[in-house]
C-alpha positions as CSV (number, residue, x, y, z in Angstrom):
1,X,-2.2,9.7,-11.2
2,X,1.2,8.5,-11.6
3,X,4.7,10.5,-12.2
4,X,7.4,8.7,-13.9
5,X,11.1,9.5,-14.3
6,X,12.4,7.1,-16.9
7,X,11.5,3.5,-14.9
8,X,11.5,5.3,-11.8
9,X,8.0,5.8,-10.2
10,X,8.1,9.5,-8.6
11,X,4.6,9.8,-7.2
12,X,1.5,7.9,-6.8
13,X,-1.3,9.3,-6.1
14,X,-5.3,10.1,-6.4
15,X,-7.6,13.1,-5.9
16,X,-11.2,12.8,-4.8
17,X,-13.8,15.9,-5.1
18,X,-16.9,13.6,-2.8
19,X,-18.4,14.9,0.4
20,X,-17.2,11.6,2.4
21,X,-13.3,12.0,4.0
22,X,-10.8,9.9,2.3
23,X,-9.5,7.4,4.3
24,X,-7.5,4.2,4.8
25,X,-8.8,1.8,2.2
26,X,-7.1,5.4,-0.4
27,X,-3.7,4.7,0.8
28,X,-3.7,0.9,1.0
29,X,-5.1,0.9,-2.7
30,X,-2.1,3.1,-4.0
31,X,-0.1,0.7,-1.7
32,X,-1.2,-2.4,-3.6
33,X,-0.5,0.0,-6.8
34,X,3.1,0.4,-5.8
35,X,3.5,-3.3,-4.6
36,X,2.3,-3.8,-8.6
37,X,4.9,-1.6,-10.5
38,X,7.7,-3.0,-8.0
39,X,6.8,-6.5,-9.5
40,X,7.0,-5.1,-13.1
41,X,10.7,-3.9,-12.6
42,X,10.0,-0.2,-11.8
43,X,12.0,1.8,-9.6
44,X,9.7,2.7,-6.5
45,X,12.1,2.6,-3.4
46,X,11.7,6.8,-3.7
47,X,7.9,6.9,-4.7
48,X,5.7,9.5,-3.2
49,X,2.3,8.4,-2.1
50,X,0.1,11.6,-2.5
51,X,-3.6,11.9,-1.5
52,X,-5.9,14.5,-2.2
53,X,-9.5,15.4,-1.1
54,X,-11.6,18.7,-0.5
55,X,-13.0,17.2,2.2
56,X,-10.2,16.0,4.3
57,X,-9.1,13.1,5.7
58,X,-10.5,10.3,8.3
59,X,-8.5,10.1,11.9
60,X,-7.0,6.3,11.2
61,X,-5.4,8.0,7.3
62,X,-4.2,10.6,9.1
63,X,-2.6,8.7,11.8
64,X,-0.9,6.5,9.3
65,X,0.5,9.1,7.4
66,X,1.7,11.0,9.8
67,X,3.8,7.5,10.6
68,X,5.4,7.1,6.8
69,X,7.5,9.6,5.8
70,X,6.9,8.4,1.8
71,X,3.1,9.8,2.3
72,X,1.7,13.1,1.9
73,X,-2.2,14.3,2.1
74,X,-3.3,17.4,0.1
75,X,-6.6,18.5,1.2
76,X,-8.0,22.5,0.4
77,X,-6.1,24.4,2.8
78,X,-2.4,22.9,2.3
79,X,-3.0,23.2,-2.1
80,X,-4.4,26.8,-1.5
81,X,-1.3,27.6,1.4
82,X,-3.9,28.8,3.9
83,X,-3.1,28.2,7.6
C-alpha cells in the first residue's frame, strides 16, 4: 500500500493475513521500495514504513524497528487497541 501527498510519499507499507511471522526480508523490501520512489523524484525523507500481520512479528523485525523511529508494526492487538 502506498499513501501519497502530492509527490510526497506518506506511508509505505504491506499487510500479510499467513500463519508464518513477518519478518526482516518485509521491511528491507519496502526499504528497496522507498530507495525506488526516491530515485523517481518523490518526496520520502518523512515516509512511514508500516507493517502489518495477524500473526506478529519475528525477534530480528522487531529489534530493528524498535531502532528506526520512521517504522511502525501493526499486528492484531495494536489495530484492535487491546493491551
Amino acid at each position: 500500500m502506498l499513501a501519497t501527498d502530492g509527490d510526497r510519499v506518506r506511508l509505505i507499507g504491506a499487510a500479510k493475513a499467513t500463519l508464518a511471522r513477518r519478518g526482516l526480508p518485509g521491511l528491507e523490501r519496502l526499504d528497496a521500495i522507498r530507495q525506488l520512489l526516491t530515485r523517481e523524484g518523490r518526496g520520502t525523507t518523512e515516509t512511514v514504513i508500516a507493517l502489518f500481520s495477524a500473526t506478529g512479528f519475528t525477534p530480528d523485525l522487531v529489534e530493528a524497528a524498535g531502532s528506526r523511529p520512521d517504522t511502525v508494526l501493526v499486528d492484531l492487538k495494536r489495530l484492535y487497541g487491546l493491551s
